[in-house]
N, C-alpha and C positions, 0 to 999 in steps of 0.2 A: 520389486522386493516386498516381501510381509512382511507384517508385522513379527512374526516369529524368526523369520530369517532376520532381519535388521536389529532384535532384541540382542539375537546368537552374534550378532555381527561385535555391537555394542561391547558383549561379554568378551568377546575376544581380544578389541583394539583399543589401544591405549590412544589419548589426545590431549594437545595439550594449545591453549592460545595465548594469545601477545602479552597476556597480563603475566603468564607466571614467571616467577621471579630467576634469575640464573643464576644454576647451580654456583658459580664461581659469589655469591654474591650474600649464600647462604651460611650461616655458622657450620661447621662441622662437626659431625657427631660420632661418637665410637656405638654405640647402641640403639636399641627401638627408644622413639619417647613421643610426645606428644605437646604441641604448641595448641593454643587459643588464645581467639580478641577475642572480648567481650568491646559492643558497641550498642549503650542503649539510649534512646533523644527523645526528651518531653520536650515538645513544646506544645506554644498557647499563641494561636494566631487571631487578630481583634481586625475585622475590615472597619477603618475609622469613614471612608470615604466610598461610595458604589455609583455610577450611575444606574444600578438596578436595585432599586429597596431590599432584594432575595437575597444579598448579596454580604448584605449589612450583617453580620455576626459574630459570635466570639466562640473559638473550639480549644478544647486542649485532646491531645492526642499521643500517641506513641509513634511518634515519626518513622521511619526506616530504621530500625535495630536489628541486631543479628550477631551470631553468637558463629564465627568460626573455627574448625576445630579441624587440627591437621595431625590425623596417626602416620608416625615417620617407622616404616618395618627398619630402611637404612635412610641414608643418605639420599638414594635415589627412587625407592618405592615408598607414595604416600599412598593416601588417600583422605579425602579430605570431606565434611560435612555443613553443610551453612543453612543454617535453620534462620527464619525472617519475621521478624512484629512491625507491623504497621495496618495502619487502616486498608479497608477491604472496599467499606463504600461510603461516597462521599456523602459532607452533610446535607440534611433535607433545606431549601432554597426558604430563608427568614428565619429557619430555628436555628438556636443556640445549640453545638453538637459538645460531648464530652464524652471521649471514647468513644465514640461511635464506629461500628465496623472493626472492632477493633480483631487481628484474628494474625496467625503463627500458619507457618508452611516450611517445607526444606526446600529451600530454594535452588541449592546445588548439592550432588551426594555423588562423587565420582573418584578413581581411581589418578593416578598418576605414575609415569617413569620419566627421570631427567637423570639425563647422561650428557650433560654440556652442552654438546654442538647440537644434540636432537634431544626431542621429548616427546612424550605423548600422553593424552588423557582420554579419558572415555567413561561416560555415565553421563548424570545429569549438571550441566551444565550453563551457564551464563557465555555466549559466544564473543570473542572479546573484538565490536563492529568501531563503535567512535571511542572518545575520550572524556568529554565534559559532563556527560549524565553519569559522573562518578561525584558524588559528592568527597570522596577522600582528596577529587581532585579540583574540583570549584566548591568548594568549603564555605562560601556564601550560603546563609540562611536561605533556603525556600528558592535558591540561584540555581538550580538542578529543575526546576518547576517545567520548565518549557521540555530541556535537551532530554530529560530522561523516557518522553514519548519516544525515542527511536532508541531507546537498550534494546538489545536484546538478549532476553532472559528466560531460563525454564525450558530448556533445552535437551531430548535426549540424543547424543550423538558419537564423534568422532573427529581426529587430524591428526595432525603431524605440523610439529614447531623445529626449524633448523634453525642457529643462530652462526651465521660466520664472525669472526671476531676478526677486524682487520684494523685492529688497532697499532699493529706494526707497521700498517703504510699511511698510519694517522688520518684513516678513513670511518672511526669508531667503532660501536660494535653495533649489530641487525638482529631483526629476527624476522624469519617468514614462518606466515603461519597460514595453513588449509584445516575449516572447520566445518565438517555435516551433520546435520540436525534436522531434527521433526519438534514439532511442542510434543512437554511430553503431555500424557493422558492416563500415563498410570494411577497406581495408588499413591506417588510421590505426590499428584497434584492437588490432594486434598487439604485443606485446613480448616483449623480447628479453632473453638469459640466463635468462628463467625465462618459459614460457608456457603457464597451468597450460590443459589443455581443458576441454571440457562435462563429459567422462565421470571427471574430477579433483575428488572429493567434495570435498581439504579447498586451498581457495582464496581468496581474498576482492577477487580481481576475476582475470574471465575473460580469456586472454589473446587468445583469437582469439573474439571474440563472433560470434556468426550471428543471423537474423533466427528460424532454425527453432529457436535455444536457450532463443526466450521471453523472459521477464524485461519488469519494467514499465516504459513509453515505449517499449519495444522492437516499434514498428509499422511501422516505412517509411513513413512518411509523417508530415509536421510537425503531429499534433496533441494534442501535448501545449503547455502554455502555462506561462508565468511572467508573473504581472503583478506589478510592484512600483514604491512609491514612495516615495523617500527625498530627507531634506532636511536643512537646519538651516541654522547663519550666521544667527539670529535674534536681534534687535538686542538683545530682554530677555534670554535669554540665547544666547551668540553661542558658547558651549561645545557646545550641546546638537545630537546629530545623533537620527536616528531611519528606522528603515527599516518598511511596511509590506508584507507580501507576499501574494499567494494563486499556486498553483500545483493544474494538473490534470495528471497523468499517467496512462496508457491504458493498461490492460490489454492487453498482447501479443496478437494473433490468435492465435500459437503456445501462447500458455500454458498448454491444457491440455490440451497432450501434451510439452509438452516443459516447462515451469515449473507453479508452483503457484498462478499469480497468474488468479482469477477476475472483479476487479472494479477500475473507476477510481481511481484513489487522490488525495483532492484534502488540500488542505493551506492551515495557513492559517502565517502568521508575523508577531510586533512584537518589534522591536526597540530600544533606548534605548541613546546611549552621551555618555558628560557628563566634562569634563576641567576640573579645577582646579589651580592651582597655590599653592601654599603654603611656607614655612621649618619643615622638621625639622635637631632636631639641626646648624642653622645649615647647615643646607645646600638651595640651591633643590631642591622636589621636586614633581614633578608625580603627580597622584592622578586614578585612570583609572578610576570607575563603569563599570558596565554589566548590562545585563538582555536577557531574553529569555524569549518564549512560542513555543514550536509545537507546533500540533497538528496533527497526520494524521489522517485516516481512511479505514482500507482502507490501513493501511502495506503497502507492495508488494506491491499488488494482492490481499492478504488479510482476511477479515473481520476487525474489531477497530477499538479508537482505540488511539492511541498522544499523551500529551502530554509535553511538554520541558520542564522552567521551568529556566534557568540564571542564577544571577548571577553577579558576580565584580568583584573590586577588585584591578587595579594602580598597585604604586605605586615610580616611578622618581624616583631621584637617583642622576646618574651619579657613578660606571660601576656600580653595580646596580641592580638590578632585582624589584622581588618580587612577586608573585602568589597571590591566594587567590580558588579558583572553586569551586564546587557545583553539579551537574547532575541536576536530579529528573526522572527515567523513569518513566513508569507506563502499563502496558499493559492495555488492558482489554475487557470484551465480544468474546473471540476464544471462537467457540465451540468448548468441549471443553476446553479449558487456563484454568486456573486465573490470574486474575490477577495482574499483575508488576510487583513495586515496585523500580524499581534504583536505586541511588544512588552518588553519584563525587564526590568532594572532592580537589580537587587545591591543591598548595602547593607553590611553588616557588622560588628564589633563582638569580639570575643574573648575574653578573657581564661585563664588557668586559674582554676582558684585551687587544685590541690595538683599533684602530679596523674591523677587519674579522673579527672570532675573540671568541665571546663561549664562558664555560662553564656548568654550570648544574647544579643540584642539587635534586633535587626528591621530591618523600612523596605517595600520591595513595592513599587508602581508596574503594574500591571494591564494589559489593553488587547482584551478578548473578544472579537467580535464584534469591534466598535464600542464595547462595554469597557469604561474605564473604571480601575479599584486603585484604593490605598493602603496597603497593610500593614501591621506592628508585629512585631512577630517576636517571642521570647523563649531561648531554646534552655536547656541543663543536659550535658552531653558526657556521657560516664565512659572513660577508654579504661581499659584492662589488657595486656598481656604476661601471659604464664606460660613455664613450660616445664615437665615433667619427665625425668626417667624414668624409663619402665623397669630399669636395672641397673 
């Protein structure tokens, strides 16, 4: 398939993955109108401790912000836009960074239909593979650090989402979801104030991607895949969700002359996430489990595995909030490099200081490479939602 056939495919087919929300679960509306988050996060991270001197510095930055914005025609035809601020490239090793790389993209820009039991989306998209590299969902400071290398994100594509509801045989409710994608390489994939190129060694995402720059899913044509299914609302327990996943992505045509990526890279994911509530300290608190596995193999498009085990425990009584996560990395059978044991413990505390302004303080011990860090970390995190009739 072309690129022109696969654009025309795009325009045709709606998709939709495990993230979005069901219909039964949504406000109801008689007319068009328009919902947005706003989500925007300073912070200020100080390495107090490095065994590498490069290591030692102090940054303040525009963490991952982004501005969601969901046009509702009805009930069941959106479309939706998610525009992104965060750093583009990381700081130079001994200098003090402020802002640095600092730069804006549309991360997702795609259509929607939900009609309960099925859905579908199609444009550019975020394909929805594990759970924990969601910071909405490990809400630990800088606790996203490790799991968010295996998002996958900046996708143009396509699927189909069925949710059966078998909540009458107190079996809860599912949803299966099939998602096809390429990176995309359009004009979507530019950004602005800072757009590092191919031939911009130190970057950590491209700002004008091309097809000739390689990298993996980077095929033209939708044949990479996300299958996942997730459930919960189960009547024995009615706390407990759970996500499973597999994902294929395709070694670039380009990759080797222009990336390093020789082979598929398939992947698998399980996820657990469980909510009780309890009295601490006389005060209502709710206590947030959660787990995860993934494993890769042939991480971006390279010989090796690579597996993730993350846990972690939140525990909210408002207005704060606290957080303790651990993320075990270990990389293995790449031939010629020796294998990699990293480790990230993050802990964090947060506070509501107004209904829309939360602050946050956070410690995260980290061990890359055999390189061990200590870091302080200081967030100000501004939530907003709004919603508008158009009539």
């Amino acid at each position: 398939m072309g690129r022109t056939t696969a654009v025309a495919a795009i325009a045709l087919t709606l998709m939709t993955g495990v993230s979005a929300a069901r219909a039964e679960d949504k406000p109801q509306h008689r007319g068009p109108w328009i919902e947005a988050d706003l989500a925007i996060q300073l912070r200020f991270d100080w390495t107090a401790g490095s065994d590498n001197p490069g290591n030692r510095i102090k940054q303040l930055y525009v963490e991952h912000s982004e501005f969601v914005i969901g046009i509702h025609a009805t009930d069941w035809l959106s479309l939706y836009l998610h525009p992104v601020a965060e750093p583009l490239r990381p700081p130079l090793p001994g200098r003090d960074a402020w802002f640095r790389g600092f730069g804006m993209y549309m991360q997702e820009l795609y259509a929607e239909l939900d009609f309960d039991v099925v859905a579908l989306r199609a444009g550019k998209f975020n394909p929805s593979f594990a759970l924990l590299h969601d910071e909405k969902v490990l809400r630990g400071i800088a606790a996203v650090n490790f799991t968010q290398n295996y998002q996958v994100t900046e996708m143009l594509g396509f699927g189909m989402a069925i949710r059966p509801d078998l909540k009458s045989q107190g079996l809860g409710k599912h949803e299966m979801a099939a998602q096809f994608f390429f990176a995309d390489t359009t004009f979507l994939n530019h950004s602005i104030f800072t757009t590092p190129r191919a031939t911009d060694t130190s970057f950590l995402r491209l700002g004008d991607l091309r097809f000739g720059d390689g990298g993996i899913a980077n095929t033209n044509r939708p044949d990479n895949v996300v299958l996942a299914l997730t459930g919960g609302d189960f009547d024995f327990l009615p706390n407990l969700s759970y996500r499973l996943s597999f994902r294929l992505l395709r070694a670039s045509p380009a990759g080797l002359t222009a990336g390093t990526e020789t082979r598929d890279e398939t992947g698998y994911s399980a996820a657990l996430q469980y909510s009780f509530d309890a009295t601490l300290w006389g005060n209502a608190t709710k206590f947030l489990p959660l787990a995860e596995w993934v494993h890769l193999r042939n991480p971006n498009g390279n010989p090796g595995i690579t597996n993730y085990v993350t846990l972690g425990m939140g525990v909210e009584s408002t207005p704060w909030a606290f957080w303790l996560s651990g993320t075990l990395r270990d990389t293995v059978a790449v031939p010629g490099i020796a294998d990699a044991y990293d480790r990230l413990i993050a802990i964090s505390l947060d506070r509501d200081v107004t209904n829309w302004l939360k602050a946050g303080i956070g410690y995260r011990y980290q061990r890359i490479n055999g390189v061990n860090d200590h870091i302080i970390g200081l967030r100000l995190w501004v939530n907003h939602h709004m919603e508008i009739a158009l009539r």
